[in-house]
C-alpha positions in Angstrom: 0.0 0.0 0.0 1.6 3.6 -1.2 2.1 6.3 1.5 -0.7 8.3 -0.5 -3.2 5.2 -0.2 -2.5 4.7 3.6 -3.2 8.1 4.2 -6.6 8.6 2.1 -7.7 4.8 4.7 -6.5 6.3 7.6 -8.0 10.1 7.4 -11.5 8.5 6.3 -11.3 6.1 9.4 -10.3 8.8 11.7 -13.0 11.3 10.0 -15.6 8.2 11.0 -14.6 8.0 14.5 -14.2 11.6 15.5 -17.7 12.3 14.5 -18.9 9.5 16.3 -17.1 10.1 19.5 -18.1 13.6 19.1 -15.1 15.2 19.7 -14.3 17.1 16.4 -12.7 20.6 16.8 -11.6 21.5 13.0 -12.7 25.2 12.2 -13.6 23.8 9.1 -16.2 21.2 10.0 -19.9 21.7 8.9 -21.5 19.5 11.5 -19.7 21.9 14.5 -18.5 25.1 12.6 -21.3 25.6 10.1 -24.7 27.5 10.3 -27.9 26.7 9.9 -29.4 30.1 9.5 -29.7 30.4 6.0 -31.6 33.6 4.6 -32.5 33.3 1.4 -30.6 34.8 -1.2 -31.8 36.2 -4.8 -30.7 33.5 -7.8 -32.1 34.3 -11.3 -30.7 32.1 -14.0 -28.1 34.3 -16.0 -26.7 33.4 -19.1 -23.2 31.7 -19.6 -21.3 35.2 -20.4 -22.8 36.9 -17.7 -21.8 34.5 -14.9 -18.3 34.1 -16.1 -18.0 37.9 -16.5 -19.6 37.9 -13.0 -16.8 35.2 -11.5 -14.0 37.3 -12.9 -15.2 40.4 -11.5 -15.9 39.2 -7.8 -12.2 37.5 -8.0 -10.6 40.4 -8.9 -12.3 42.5 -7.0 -10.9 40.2 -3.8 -7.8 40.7 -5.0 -6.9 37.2 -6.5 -5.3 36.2 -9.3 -4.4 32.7 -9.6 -6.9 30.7 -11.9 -7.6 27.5 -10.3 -9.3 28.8 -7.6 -12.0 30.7 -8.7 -12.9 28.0 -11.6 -12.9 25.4 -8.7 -15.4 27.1 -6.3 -17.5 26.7 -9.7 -16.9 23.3 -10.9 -17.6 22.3 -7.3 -20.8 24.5 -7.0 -21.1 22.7 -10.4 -20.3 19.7 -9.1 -23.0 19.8 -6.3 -24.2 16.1 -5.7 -28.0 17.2 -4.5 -30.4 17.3 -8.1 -33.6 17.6 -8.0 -36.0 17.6 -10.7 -36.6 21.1 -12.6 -33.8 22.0 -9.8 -36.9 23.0 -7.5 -33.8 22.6 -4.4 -31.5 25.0 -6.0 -32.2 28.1 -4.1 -32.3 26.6 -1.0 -29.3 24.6 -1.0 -27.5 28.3 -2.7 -28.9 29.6 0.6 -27.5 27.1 2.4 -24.1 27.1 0.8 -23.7 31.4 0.8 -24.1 31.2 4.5 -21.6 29.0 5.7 -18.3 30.7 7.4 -15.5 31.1 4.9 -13.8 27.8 6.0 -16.3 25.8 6.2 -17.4 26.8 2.5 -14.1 25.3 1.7 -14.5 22.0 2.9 -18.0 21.8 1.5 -16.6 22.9 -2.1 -14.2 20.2 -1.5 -16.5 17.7 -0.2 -18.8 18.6 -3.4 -16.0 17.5 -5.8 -15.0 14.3 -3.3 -17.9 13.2 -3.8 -17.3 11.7 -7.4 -13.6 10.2 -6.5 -16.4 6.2 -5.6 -17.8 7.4 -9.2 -15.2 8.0 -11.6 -12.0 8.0 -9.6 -10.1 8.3 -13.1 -12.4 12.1 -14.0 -11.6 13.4 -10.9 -7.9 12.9 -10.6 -7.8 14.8 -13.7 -9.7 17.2 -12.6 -8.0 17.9 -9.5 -6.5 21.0 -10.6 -9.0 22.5 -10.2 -9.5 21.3 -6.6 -6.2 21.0 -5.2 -6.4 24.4 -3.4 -8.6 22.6 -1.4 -6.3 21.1 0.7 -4.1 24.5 1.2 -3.8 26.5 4.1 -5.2 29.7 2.3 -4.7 33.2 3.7 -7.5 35.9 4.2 -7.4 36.9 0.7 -8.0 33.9 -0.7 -10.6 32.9 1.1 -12.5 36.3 1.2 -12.4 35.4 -2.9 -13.7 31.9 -2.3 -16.8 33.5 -1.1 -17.0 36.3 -3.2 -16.8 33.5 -6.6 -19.2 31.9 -4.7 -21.8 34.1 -3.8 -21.6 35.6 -7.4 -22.0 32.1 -8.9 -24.3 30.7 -6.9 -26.8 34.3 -7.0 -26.1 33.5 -11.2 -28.0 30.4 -11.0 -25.2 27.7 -11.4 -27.2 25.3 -9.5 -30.7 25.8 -11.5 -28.0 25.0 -14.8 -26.4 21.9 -12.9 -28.4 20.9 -10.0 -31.5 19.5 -12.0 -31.6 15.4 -12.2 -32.3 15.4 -16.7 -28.8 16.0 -17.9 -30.3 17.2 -20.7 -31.2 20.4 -18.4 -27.5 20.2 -16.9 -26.3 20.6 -20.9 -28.2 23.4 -21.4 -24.3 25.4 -21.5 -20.8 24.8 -20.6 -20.4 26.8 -17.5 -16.9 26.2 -17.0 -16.0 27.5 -20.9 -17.2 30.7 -19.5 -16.0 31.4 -16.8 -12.1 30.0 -17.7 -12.4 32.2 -21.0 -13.3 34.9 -18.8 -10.7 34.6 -16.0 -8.0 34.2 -19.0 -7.0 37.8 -20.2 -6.6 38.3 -23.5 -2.9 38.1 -23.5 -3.0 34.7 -21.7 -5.8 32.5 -24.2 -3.3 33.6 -27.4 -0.2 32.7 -25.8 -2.0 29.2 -24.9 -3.3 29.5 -28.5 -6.8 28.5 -26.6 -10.0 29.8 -27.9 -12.7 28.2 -26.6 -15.5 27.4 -29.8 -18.6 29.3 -29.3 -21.4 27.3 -28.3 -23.7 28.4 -31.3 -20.7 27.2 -33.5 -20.7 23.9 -31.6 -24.1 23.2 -32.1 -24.2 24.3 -36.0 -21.1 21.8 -36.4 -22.5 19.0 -34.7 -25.6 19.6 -36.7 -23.7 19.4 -39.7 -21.9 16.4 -39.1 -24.9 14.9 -37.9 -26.4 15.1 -41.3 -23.9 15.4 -43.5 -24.9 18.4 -44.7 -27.7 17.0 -46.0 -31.7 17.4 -44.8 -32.2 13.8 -44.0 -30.8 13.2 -40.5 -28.1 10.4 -40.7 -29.3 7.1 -38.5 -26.7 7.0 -35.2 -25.0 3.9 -34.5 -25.2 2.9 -31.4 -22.0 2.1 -29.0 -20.1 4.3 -31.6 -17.0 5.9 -30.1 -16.2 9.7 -30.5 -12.5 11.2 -30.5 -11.9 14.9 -29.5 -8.3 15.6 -29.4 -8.8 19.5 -29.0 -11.4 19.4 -26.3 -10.8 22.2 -24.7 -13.6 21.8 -21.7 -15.8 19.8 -24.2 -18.1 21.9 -25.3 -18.5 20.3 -29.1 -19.2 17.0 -27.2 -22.1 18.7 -25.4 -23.4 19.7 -28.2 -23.5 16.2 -29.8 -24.8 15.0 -26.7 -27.8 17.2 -26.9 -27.9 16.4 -30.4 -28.7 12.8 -29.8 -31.2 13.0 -27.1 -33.1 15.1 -29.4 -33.0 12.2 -31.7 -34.2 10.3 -28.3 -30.9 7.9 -28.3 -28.9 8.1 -24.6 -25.6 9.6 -25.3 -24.1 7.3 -22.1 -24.5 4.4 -24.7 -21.9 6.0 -26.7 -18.1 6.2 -25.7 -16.2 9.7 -25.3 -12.5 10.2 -25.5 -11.7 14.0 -25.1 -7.9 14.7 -25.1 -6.8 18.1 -24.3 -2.9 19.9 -23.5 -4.3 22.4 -21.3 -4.4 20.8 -17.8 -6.8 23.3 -16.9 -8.8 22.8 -19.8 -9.1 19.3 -19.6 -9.6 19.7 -15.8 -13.0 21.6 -17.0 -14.2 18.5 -19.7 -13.7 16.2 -16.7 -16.0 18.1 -14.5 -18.2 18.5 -17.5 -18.4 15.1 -18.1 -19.7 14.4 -15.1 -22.1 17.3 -14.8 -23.6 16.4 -18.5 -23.9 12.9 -17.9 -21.6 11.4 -20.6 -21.6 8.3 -19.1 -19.5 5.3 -17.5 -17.4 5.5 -21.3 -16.4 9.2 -21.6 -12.8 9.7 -20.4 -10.2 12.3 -20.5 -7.0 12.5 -21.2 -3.9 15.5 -20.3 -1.6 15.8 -23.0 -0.2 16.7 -26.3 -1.6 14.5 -28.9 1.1 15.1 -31.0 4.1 14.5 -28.8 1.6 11.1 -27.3 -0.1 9.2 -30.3 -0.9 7.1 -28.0 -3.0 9.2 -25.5 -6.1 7.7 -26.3 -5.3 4.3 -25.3 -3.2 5.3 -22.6 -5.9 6.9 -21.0 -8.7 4.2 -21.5 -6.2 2.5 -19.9 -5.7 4.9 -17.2 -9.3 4.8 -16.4 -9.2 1.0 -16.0 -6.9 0.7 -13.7 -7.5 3.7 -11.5 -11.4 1.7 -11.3 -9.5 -1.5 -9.8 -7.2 1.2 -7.9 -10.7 2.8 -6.2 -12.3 -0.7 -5.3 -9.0 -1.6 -3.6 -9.1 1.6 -1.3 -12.8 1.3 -0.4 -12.5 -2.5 0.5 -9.2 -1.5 2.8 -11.2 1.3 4.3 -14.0 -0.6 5.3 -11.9 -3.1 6.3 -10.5 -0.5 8.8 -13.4 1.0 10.1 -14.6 -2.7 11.1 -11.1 -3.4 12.6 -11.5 -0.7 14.7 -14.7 -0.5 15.8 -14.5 -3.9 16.7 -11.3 -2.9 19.0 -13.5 -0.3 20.9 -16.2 -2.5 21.5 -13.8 -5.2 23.0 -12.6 -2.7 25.1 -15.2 -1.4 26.1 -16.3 -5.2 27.1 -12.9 -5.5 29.0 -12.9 -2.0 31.0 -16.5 -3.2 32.0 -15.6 -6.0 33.9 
């Protein structure tokens, strides 16, 4: 077992404990440190240009100016495992989220993106990017932004976008396109030579290839697999996606392979795939397709054996918790008599 494993078992056997004994004092805790009073705060559903605009402005304004933490708070808010259907939640879990103390907001956002490592263990380590900050020791500045991104997402309607249970509804726009574009200054995106496609362009291309320019739609295939080795955060994908639910096919029947060189980027696609429901066959890869050929396989691959890798951890930490609990109990059984 690798120093990284044994750590991950024993901090989710001592998080298991110390909540059942009671006795937790981090500042960071929601069941000690947060808040229940929640007042409700005004969420209208604002387009993709206008929240992104609005996540770069309340980061700024905080004075930050690293990327992966403003495009984390919203790929965790994204990320958000409660749906409901039409998103009738969404407001009050935004309520619920805008009020917690600036720490404990952290742990949530982090706890948000956690969430998926049972799921797709092989999506969230590459997008953990955009979640690493997580796990830092972040100064007042950073953490007044954290809330600032957050409040200005979250009163922009991220969760009536993401937290509905039809990922057709969750499609609707790539969020994260927006707001990365945004955060990038013009300087930045051309010396990345990155330029997200529009998602009106998206669609008209995926309609195109859909039909082959003709007017007769062309019959899909089913288990076809798609490549994308400039993904960027996906957004062509999302646009096929949609395409085929239209034509009332599931696009989780079909496989995904999104390669992109931005780590960022493809930090974004992995979130997305998740958020859009892609299914148990979309993966991405970090890389550079032309200095990998092989980036495709390697990260089917990659996907296979972190699954194996996740199953091993999750029977080890059971495992543990039994161990132990069986330990207390026997003590307690010996100190009684």
């Amino acid at each position: 077992m690798s120093v990284d494993t044994a750590a991950l078992v024993i901090e989710a056997v001592d998080q298991v404990h110390t909540h059942k004994a009671r006795s937790c004092t981090d500042p960071s805790c929601a069941r000690h440190a947060g808040t229940a009073d929640c007042p409700p705060i005004t969420v209208s559903r604002s387009p993709g240009s206008v929240l992104g605009e609005a996540v770069a402005e309340a980061w700024h304004a905080a004075g930050g100016s690293r990327l992966d933490i403003p495009a984390g708070v919203v790929a965790a808010l994204a990320l958000w495992p409660q749906k409901s259907p039409g998103a009738e939640a969404a407001d009050t879990i935004a309520a619920y989220i805008a009020a917690q103390p600036p720490r404990v907001l952290v742990r949530g956002l982090a706890d948000s993106a956690n969430y998926y490592w049972h799921l797709r263990p092989d999506l969230w380590t590459t997008a953990r990017p955009l979640f690493d900050w997580t796990r830092e020791d972040l100064h007042d500045t950073h953490l007044a932004g954290v809330r600032a991104v957050a409040l200005a997402t979250l009163r922009h309607g991220v969760l009536r976008y993401t937290g509905d249970t039809d990922p057709a509804e969750r499609s609707r726009i790539d969020l994260l396109s927006w707001v990365i574009t945004s955060l990038r200054h013009h300087h930045s995106r051309r010396s990345l030579g990155e330029y997200h496609t529009p998602p009106d362009i998206s669609a008209l291309i995926t309609t195109m290839l859909a039909n082959d320019g003709s007017t007769e739609a062309r019959p899909h295939q089913r288990g076809e697999w798609a490549l994308e080795p400039t993904a960027g955060t996906g957004g062509l994908f999302r646009s096929a996606a949609q395409e085929l639910r239209r034509d009332g096919e599931d696009p989780a029947k079909r496989g995904w392979v999104m390669l992109e060189l931005d780590a960022l980027a493809a930090a974004g696609a992995a979130v997305n795939t998740l958020v859009w429901g892609l299914g148990p066959r979309a993966v991405v890869g970090h890389g550079d397709v032309l200095a990998q050929p092989d980036l495709a396989e390697e990260t089917l691959a990659q996907a296979r054996d972190l699954g194996r890798h996740r199953d091993d951890i999750v029977k080890m930490i059971r495992f543990a918790i039994a161990t132990r609990t069986t330990k207390q109990l026997l003590d307690a059984l010996t100190a009684s008599r």
